[in-house]
N, C-alpha and C positions, 0 to 999 in steps of 0.2 A: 741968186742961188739956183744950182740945176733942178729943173722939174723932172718925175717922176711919174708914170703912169700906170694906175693901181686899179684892176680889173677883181668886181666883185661878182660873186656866185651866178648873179640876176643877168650876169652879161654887160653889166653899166661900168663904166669908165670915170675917174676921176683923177686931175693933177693934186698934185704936193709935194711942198720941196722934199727935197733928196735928203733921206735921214729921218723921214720920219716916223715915229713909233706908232706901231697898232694900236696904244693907245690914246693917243693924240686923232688917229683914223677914226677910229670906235666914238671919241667927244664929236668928234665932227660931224658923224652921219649923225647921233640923237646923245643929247644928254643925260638920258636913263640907258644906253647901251653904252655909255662909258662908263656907267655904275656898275652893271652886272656883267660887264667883259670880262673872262678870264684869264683868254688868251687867245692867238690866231693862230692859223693854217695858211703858213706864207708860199705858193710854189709847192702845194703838197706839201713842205714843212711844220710840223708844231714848233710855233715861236712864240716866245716870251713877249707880252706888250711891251717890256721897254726895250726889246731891242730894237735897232735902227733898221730901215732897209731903206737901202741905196740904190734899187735899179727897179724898172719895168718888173712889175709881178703879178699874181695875183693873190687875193687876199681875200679869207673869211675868218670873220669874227665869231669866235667861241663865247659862249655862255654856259652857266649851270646846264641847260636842257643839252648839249652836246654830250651825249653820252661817254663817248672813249676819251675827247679831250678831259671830259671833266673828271673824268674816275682816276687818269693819267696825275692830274695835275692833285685831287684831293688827297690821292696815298703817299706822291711823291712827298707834299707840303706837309703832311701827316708823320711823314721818318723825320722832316728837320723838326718838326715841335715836337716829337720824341724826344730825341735826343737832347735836345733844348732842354725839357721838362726834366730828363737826368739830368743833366750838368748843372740846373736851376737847384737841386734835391741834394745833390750829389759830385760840388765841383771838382773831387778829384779823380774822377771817372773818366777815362779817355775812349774818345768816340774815332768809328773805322771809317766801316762804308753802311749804306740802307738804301738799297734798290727797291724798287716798285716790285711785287709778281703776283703774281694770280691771285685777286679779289683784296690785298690789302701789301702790305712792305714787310724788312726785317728792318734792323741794326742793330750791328755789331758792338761789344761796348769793351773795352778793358777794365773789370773790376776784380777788388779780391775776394767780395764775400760774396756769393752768389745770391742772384734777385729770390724774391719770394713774390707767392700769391697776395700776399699785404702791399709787398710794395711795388706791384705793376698796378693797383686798386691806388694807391697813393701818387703815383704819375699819370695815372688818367686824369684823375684828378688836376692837376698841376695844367695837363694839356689843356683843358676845356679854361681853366683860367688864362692862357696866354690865346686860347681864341677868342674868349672876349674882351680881351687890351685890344684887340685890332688892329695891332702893330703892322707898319709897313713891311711890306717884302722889297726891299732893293738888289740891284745889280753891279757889279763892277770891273774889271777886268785886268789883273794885275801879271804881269811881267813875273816869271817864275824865281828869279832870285827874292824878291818882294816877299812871294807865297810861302817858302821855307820859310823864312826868316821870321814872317808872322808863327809860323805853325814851330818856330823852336823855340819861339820867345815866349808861346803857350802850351809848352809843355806837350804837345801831340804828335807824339813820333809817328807814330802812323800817317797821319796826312803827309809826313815830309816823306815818306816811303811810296806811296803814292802817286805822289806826282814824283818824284825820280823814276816811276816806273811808264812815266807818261811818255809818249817816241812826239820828237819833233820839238821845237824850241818857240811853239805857238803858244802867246796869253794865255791865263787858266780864266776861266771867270768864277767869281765868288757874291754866295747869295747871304745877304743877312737877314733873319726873319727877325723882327726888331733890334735888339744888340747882340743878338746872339748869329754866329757865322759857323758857313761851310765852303767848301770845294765843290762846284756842283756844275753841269753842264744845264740846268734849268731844260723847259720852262718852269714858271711857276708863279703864284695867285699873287692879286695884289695886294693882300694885306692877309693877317691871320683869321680875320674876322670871315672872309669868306668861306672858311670850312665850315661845313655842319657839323658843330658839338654833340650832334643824339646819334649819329649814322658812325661812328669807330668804336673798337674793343679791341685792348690786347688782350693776346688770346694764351700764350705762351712763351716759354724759356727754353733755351735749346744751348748746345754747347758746339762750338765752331772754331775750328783752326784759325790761324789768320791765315790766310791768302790760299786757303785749305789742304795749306801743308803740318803732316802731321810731327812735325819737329820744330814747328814754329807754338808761337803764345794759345794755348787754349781763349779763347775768346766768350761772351756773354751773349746770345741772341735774342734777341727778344722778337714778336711777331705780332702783327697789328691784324686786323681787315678793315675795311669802310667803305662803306659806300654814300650815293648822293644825298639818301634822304632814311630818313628813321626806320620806313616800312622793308626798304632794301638789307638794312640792317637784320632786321627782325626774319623777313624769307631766309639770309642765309643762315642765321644762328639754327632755326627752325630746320633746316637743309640738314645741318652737323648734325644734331640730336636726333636726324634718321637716319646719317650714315652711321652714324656709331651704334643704334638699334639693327639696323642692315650687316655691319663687319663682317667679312665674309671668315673672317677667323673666330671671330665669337660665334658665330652659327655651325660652322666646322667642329666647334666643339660639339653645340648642342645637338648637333644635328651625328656625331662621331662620323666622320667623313674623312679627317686625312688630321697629319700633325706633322712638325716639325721639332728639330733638337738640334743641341749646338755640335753634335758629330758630324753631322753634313748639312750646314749652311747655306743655305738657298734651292737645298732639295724637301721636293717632299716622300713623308710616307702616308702613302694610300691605304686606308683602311677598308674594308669590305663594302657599304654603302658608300661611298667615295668614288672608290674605283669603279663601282658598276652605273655611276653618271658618267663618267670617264668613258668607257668602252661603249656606254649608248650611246654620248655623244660621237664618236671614232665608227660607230658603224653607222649611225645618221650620215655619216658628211661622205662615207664611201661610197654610199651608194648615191647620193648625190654627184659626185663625181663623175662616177662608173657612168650615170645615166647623161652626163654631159661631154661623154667622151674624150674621160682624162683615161690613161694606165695607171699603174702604180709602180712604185720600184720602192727598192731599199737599197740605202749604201750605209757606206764603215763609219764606224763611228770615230776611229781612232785615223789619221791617214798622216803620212809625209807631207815633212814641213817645204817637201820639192812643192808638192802643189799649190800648197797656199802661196809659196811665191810667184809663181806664177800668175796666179788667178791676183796678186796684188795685195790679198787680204795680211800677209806678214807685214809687209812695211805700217798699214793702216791701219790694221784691227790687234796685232800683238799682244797688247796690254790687257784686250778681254779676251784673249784666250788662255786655255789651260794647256801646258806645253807636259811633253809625256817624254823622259829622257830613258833608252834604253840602251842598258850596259850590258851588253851578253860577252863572256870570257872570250870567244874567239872571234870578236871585232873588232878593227882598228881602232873606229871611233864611237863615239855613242851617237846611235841612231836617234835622231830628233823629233819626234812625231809631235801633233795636236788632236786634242777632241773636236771634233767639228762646230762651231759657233754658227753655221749656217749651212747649208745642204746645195746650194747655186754650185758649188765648180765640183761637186759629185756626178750632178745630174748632168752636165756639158763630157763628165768620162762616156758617162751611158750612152748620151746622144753620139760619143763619137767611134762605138764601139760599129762599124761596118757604113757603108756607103750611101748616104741619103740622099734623096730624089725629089727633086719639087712635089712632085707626086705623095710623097712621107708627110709633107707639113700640110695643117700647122700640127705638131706635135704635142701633144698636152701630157706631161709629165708632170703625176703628183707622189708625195713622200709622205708621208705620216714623220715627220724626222724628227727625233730625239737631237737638241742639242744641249752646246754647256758653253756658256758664257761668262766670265767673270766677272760680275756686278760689285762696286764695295758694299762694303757689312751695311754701313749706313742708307743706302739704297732698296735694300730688301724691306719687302713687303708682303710679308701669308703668302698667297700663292698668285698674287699680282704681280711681282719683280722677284724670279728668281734666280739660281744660277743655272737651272738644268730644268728642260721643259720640251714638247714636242708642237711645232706647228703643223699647220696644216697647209703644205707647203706645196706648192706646182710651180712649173715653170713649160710656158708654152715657148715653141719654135716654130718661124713662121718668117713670111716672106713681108717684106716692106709693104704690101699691097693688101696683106691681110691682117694688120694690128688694127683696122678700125673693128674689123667683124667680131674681132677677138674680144676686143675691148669691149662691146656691146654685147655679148653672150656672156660676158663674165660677171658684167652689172647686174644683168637677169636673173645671173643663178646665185650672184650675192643677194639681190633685193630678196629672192624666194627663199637662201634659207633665213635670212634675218626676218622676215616677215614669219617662219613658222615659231622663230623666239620671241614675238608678240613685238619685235621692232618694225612696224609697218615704214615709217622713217628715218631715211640717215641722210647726214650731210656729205656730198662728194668736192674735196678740194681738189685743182687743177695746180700741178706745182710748177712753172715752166721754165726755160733755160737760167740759167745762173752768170751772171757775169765771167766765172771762170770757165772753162766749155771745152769740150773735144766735138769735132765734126762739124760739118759746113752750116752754114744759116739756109738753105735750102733745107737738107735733112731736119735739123729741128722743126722749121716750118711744117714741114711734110708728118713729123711725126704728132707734131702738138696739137696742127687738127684733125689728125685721125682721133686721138682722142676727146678733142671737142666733140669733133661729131658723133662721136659714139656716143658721148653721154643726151646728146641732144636726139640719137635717134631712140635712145631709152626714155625718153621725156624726164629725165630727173632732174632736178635742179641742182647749180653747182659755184662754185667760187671760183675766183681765180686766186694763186696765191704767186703772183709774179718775183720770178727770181728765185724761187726754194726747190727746184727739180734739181736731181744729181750734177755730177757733172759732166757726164753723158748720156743723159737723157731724162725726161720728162716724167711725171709721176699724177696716177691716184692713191688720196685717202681717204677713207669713208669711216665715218666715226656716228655712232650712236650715242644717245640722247636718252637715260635711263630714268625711272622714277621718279627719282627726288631731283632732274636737272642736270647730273652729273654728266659732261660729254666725253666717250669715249672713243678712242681710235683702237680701230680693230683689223677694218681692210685694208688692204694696199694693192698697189697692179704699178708697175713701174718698166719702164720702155727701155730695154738696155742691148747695144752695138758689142758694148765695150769687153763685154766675158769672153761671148763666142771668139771674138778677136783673140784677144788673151792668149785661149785654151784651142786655137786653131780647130772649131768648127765649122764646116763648111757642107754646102749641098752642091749638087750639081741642078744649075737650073736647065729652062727650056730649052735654052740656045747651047748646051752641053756641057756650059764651062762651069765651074766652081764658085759657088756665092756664099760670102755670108750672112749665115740668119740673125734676125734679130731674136734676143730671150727677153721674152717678158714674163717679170717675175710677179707672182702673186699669191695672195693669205684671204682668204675671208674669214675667220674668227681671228686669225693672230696667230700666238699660244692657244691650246687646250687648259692650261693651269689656267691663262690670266681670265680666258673666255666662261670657264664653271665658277669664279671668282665674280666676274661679272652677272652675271645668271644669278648667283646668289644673294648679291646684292640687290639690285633690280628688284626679286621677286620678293625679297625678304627671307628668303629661305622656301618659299613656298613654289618648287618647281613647278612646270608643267606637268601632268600626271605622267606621261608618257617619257618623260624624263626623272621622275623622282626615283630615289635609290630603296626608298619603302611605301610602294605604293599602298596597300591596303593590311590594315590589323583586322583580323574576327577577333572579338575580344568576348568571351564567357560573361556574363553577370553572377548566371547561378553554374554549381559543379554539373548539374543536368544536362546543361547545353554544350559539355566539352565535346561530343561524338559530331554534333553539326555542324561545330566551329571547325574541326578536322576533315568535316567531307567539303564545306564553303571553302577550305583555304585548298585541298586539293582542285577542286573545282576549279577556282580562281588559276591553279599554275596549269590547268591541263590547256587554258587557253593563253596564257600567255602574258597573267598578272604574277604582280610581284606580290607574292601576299604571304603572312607569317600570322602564327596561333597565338593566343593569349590566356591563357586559361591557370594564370594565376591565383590562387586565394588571395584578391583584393575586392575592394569595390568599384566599381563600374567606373564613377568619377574620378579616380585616383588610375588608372588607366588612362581614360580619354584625355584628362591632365599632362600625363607622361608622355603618350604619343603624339599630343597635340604641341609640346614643346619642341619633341623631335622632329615637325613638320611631317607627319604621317598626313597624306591627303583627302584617305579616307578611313573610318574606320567603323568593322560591322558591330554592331550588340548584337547577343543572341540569351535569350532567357527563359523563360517554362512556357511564356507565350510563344513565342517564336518557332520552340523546338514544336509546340500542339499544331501550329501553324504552315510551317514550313517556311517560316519570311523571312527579316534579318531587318532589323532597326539600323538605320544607315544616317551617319555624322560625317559630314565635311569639314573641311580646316576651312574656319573662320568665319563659319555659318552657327547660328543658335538653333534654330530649329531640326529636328531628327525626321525623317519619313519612314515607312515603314515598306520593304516592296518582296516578293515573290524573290526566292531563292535562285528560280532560272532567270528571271529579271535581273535580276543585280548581276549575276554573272555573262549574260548578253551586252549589258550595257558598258560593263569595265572592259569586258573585251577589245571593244571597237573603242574605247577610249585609252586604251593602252598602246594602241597603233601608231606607232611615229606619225608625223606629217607626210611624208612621202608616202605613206603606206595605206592611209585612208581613203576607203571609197569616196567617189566625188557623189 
C-alpha cells in the first residue's frame, strides 16, 4: 500500500498508509489522545477523524482545549441532537437546515402547533439523555439518487429540496448521531457523549421562511447556545441579563431620548434630550475633524439614477435603495431618482468640480451625510439597524505615495476619539485581496503594505483577515469591545482605485499629465444612531457628563430653597452646564428616585441649611454618599467638567 507523509505542528514527520484516518493518527501517537480527539486540522482544513487523507499533509489533532475547533464541532453536533430530540418527542416533525452562528446554532422545523416554553424545557431534556447513550457519530457517503430516495421514503421534503439545489453531481455525505440521520458536510465528534451536558440552553422560538422566501412554508426556529464547559455557559447567560438591563431601547424610554412608530419604520424621532447627545456628539467629531484637516461639504440627498449607474452602485446595491419616481405633466418620461444609500460618488462630483493639482492632495473631505437604506422589517433594531441615519463620513484623495501617511493619521485621530469615549482599546482587522480582483498584483502589494505599515507605525496591534478586502482594494476595521464583552465594528478606512476611475477623476501630476487618485474611504463612529446606541449600552445609560442630554437637577427639599435653586441653575447655564430646576412639592427622595432613573448624572439638594449657608448638598449617579461644597465650588467644578474632550485644558 502507498505510504503517506504526515507532518505534525512540532515539525516531526511520520509514514502511514494512504487512507488513513486522523483517528487511527490520534490511536497512534497515544492511547489517551485517541480518547479525547475530536477532530483534526488537515492542510489548514477542519476534518472529520473519520475521514481518509490520501496524500502528503500536514495534520493537528483537536481536543476539547481547541477552542474554535471545539466550539465549531459542540454547536454544530448540538443542532443534530436537536433535532434528533424533536423527531425522538415528536416524529412527525419534519426537520430543514441548523447552522452553527454566533455563540450557539438554529433549526428549522416544519410543525403545526407552534413549540412552547414547556416544550423546549421537555427537549433539553431529551438532549442531555441521548448525550448520555454515547451513541456513535458515523460517516458515510452516498451517491445523490441514494440521498432522495432515502429522504422521500421518509417523508422529508425539504432535504430532497436541498440537495436538488445542490450544483455538481458530487457524493453528499450523511452523518448519523446513533440511528438518527442527516445531510451534513461534517466535521463532527465521535460519539454524543462528548458534548458537555451542563454548557447548552435553548434559548428561543422564532418564526422563518423556508429558504427565506416569504411565499414559501412559514417554518418553526428554534435557537440553542453552548459552550465548552458549565462556567462559559453561566458568563454568557450573565452577559444577556446585562444586555437586556443595558437595551439601549429600554433606556431611550427611561431616559425619554427618541422613539419610534410604525409610520416610518427604521426612522427615528428625536426627542429633546436625545437630540441634544446627537448634536454634542456632531459638534465633538467636527471639530475633531476641522482640527485634522478635513473640510466639510454637503450633497443632495435625492440624485439621478444616471449617477448611481455610473458609480456601479445600481446594478449592486438596487434592492437597498429607495427609488423616488417623478411624473411631472410635461415630461416624456418619469424622471428616475434615488435617495442616497451612501455619500462616495457625491463627494467624487465635488472633487471634480475645477482642476486638481498634485499640490491639492491629499484631500480630506468629510459629510455629516444623511442616508436611507432599505433594510427588511426583520432586520431592524431601536436605533442599531435602521433605515435612515447620518454617518460620519470622509473621503480622502491622495496620490499612491501617500495612503500610508493617511492611513496612519487616521488611526491616531480614531484611537483619540475612541479613547475620549472611554474605549482605550480596539481591535484593527487587515482585510486583503479577494480571489476575484481588479488591478495588478504589484498595486495590491503596494497598497496592502502601505497599510500594514501604517498600522505598525501606529504600534497597534492587528489581524490579518486574508481574502475579505473589496474587490478592489484592501480594507481596515476597528471594532470595539464594550462592557459586558460585546464586540463592536464601528471604524472603517478602505483603499479604493475603483470610483475615481468610474466617475473620471483625475489630478494633474508633477510631470503635467493627468493621474488618477486613489479615495479612501472612512467612518470612525459608523452611524451616529448606531454609535449613541452604543454609548448607551456600554455605559448603561450613564453617559459621560459632558455628553449627557440632562447634566445637572437643583432639586428644592424645602419651598425656602426655590430662589437658590434658580440662581444655582442659572449659574450653572451661564457657564455652560446643562442644568434644570426642581422645585416641585415632593420629597427630596422621590425626586432623586426620578432623576436617578432618568440617568441625571448629577443632582443639587438645596434646604434651609444650604439656603443659611450658601452650599448645595451634591449626589451623583450611582454613588450613596452626598457632600456638601460652596455654591462657587460646584459651579467651577461642572464647568470644566462639562468641557468636551478636545476642549479640556491639559
Amino acid at each position: 500500500m502507498a505510504q503517506i507523509s504526515l507532518t505534525f505542528p512540532d515539525g516531526n514527520a511520520r509514514e502511514f498508509d494512504a487512507g488513513v484516518t486522523p483517528a487511527e493518527v490520534a490511536s497512534a501517537i497515544a492511547t489517551s489522545l485517541g480518547k479525547k480527539a475530536i477532530s483534526a486540522t488537515v492542510n489548514g482544513t477542519h476534518w472529520d477523524l473519520q475521514w481518509p487523507i490520501t496524500e502528503d499533509a500536514s495534520i493537528a489533532i483537536n481536543t476539547m482545549k481547541d477552542e474554535e475547533p471545539a466550539l465549531e464541532l459542540i454547536r454544530h453536533d448540538l443542532a443534530h441532537v436537536m433535532a434528533r430530540a424533536v423527531q425522538e418527542i415528536w416524529p412527525d416533525v419534519k426537520v430543514t437546515i441548523g447552522p452553527v452562528i454566533q455563540n450557539g446554532w438554529y433549526y428549522d422545523f416544519d410543525r403545526e402547533e407552534p413549540f412552547t416554553p414547556e416544550d423546549l424545557g421537555e427537549i433539553e431534556k431529551k438532549m442531555k439523555d441521548i448525550i448520555n447513550r454515547r451513541d456513535p457519530v458515523t460517516t458515510e457517503t452516498w451517491d445523490r439518487p441514494r440521498a432522495i430516495a432515502h429522504y422521500e421514503a421518509n417523508n422529508e421534503p425539504y432535504k430532497v429540496e436541498l440537495i436538488d439545489a445542490i450544483p455538481g453531481d458530487e457524493p453528499l455525505r450523511m452523518y448519523w448521531h446513533g440511528h438518527w440521520q442527516d445531510l451534513c458536510r461534517g466535521p463532527h465528534l465521535q460519539h454524543t457523549g462528548q458534548l458537555p451536558g451542563d454548557a447548552f440552553k435553548l434559548m428561543s422560538v422564532a418564526g422563518a421562511y423556508w429558504r427565506g422566501d416569504s411565499d414559501r412554508a412559514m417554518l418553526q426556529r428554534i435557537y440553542g447556545v453552548a459552550f465548552r464547559n458549565r462556567d462559559g455557559l453561566k458568563a454568557h447567560l450573565h452577559m444577556l441579563e446585562q444586555a437586556a438591563l443595558r437595551d439601549h431601547r429600554k433606556l431611550g424610554r427611561e431616559m425619554n431620548l427618541f422613539h419610534m412608530q410604525e409610520e416610518a419604520p427604521g426612522q427615528i424621532f428625536w426627542h429633546p434630550d436625545g437630540w441634544r447627545i446627537y448634536t454634542t456628539l456632531q459638534d465633538y467629531m467636527r471639530r475633531k475633524q476641522y482640527a485634522g484637516g478635513y473640510v466639510e461639504v454637503n450633497t443632495p440627498q435625492v440624485v439621478d439614477r444616471k449617477l448611481w449607474v455610473e458609480s456601479g452602485h445600481w446594478d449592486k446595491y438596487q434592492e437597498h435603495m429607495f427609488i423616488v419616481e417623478v411624473d411631472e405633466e410635461h415630461a416624456r418620461e418619469k424622471s428616475i431618482n434615488a435617495l442616497k444609500p451612501m455619500n462616495c460618488p457625491c463627494h467624487v462630483q465635488v472633487y471634480n468640480q475645477g482642476l486638481k493639482s498634485y499640490r491639492d492632495l491629499p484631500l480630506r473631505m468629510a459629510e455629516f451625510g444623511s442616508c436611507n437604506r432599505y433594510e427588511p422589517s426583520g432586520a431592524l433594531h431601536g436605533i442599531m439597524r435602521v433605515r435612515g441615519f447620518t454617518q460620519d463620513d470622509a473621503h480622502i484623495f491622495c496620490t499612491a505615495e501617500q495612503i500610508e501617511d493617511e492611513t496612519a493619521k487616521f488611526i491616531e485621530l480614531l484611537a483619540s476619539i475612541y479613547s475620549d469615549f472611554g474605549f482605550d482599546k480596539f481591535d484593527i482587522k487587515l482585510s486583503t485581496r479577494p480571489e476575484k480582483r481588479v488591478g495588478t498584483e504589484e498595486s495590491w502589494d503596494q497598497v496592502e503594505a502601505a497599510l500594514e505599515n501604517a498600522i505598525k507605525k501606529t504600534g497597534q496591534a492587528y489581524e490579518i483577515d486574508p481574502g475579505e478586502g473589496a474587490f478592489y482594494g484592501p480594507k481596515l476595521d476597528f471594532k470595539l469591545t464594550d462592557a459586558i464583552g460585546r464586540v463592536w465594528q464601528c471604524g472603517t478606512f478602505q483603499v479604493d482605485p475603483n470610483l475615481p476611475e468610474r466617475l473620471g477623476a483625475t489630478y494633474v501630476g508633477e510631470d503635467g499629465a493627468k493621474h488618477r487618485p486613489y479615495m479612501l474611504h472612512r467612518a470612525t463612529l459608523g452611524s451616529f444612531e448606531r454609535f449613541i446606541g452604543i454609548l448607551i449600552e456600554n455605559s448603561a445609560g450613564k453617559l459621560p457628563f459632558w455628553l449627557a442630554p440632562r447634566q445637572v437637577v437643583v432639586a428644592s427639599i424645602v419651598s425656602d430653597g426655590d430662589d437658590l435653586v434658580h440662581e444655582v441653575v442659572g449659574a450653572l447655564k451661564d457657564v455652560g452646564v446643562w442644568a434644570e430646576a426642581d422645585t416641585r412639592n415632593e420629597k427630596i427622595n422621590y425626586k432623586v428616585r426620578e432623576h436617578s432613573l432618568a440617568k441625571v448624572p448629577v443632582i443639587l439638594a438645596i434646604g434651609g441649611r444650604e439656603v443659611e449657608n450658601r452650599t448645595v448638598t451634591v449626589r451623583r449617579l450611582g454613588q450613596k454618599q452626598t457632600t456638601t461644597v460652596s455654591l462657587d465650588e460646584i459651579v467651577a467644578d461642572l464647568a470644566i467638567e462639562a468641557r468636551p474632550p478636545d476642549q479640556k485644558q491639559s
